[in-house]
C-alpha positions in Angstrom: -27.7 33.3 10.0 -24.2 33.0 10.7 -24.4 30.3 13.3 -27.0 28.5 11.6 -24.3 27.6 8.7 -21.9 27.2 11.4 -24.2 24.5 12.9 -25.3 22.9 10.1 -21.3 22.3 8.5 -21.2 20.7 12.2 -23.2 18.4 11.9 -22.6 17.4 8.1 -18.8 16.6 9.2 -20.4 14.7 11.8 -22.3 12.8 10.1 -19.2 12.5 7.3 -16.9 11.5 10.1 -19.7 8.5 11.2 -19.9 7.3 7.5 -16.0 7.4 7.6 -15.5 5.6 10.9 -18.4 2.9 9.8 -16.8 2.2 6.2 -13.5 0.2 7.3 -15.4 -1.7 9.8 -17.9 -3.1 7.2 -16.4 -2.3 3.8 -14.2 -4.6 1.9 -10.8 -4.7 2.5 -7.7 -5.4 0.6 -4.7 -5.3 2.6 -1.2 -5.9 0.8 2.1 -4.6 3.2 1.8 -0.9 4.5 -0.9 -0.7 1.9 -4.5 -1.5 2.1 -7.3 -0.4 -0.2 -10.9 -0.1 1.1 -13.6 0.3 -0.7 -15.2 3.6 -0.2 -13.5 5.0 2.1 -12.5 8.0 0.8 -16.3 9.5 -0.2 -16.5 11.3 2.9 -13.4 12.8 2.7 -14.3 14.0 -0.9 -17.7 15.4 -0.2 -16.0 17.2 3.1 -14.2 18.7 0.0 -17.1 20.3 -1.0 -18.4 21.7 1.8 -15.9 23.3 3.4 -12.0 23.4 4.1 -13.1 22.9 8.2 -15.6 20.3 7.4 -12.8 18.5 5.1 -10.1 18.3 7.6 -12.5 17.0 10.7 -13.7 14.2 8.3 -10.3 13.2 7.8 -9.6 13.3 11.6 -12.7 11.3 11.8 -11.9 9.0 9.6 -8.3 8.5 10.8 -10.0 7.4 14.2 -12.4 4.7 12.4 -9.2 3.6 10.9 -7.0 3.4 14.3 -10.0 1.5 15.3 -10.2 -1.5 13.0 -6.5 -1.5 11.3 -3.4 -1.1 12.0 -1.2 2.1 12.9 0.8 2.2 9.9 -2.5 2.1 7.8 -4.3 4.7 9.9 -1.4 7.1 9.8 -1.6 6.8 5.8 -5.4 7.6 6.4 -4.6 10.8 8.2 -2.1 11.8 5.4 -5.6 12.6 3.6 -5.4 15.7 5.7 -3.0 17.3 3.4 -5.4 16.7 0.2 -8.3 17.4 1.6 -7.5 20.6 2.6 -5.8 22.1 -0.2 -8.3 20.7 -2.5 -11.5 22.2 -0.4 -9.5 25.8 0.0 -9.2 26.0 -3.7 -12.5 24.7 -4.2 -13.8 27.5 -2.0 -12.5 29.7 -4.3 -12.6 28.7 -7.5 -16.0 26.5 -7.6 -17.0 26.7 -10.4 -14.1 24.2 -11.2 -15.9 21.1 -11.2 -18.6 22.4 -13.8 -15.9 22.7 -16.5 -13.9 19.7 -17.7 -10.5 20.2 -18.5 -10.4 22.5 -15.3 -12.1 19.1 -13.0 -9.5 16.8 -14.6 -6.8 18.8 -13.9 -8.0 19.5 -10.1 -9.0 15.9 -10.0 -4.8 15.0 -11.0 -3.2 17.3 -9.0 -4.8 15.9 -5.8 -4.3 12.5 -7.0 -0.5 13.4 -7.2 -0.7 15.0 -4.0 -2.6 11.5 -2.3 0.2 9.7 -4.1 3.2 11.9 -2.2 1.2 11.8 0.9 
């Protein structure tokens, strides 16, 4: 049973990091200095999130490359700061998960990795 799960988290961040590499080649982009703000491209991060801690941090590798693909490095370096986020956020998911049942307790999860995208 073991490796089943094993396998299947595999292939669910592979299929994240394909849905993260094809959004900013075909999503909307708005790009303004070091900044740029694409649309959807952080929902695979976010439901790596919730899968696992490994799963999180290969979608954000995978995404980094679909980003050193179609933008420049600055930009794609900002994408791989997601790294830091995602993982904190999916370890504490894994341990407390019931957090996203209960309001306040989702809010304040949802603020603290906002700060912590911000400062990354």
């Amino acid at each position: 049973m073991m490796k089943s799960s094993r396998l299947y988290h595999m292939v669910l961040a592979g299929v994240l990091c394909a849905v993260g590499i094809v959004v900013p080649m075909f999503m909307p982009r708005i790009v303004l200095g070091p900044m740029s703000f694409t649309l959807a491209s952080h929902v695979a991060v976010f439901l790596g999130m919730f899968i696992s801690p490994a799963v999180a941090v290969a979608v954000c590798i995978g995404t980094t490359l679909g980003f050193f693909l179609t933008t420049p490095a600055i930009i794609a370096l900002r994408a791989a700061s997601h790294i830091v986020f995602a993982a904190i956020g999916a370890f504490y998911l894994k341990k407390h998960p019931d957090t996203i049942e209960k309001p306040v307790a989702s809010t304040i999860f949802n603020f603290v990795i906002a700060l912590m995208h911000a400062a990354a």
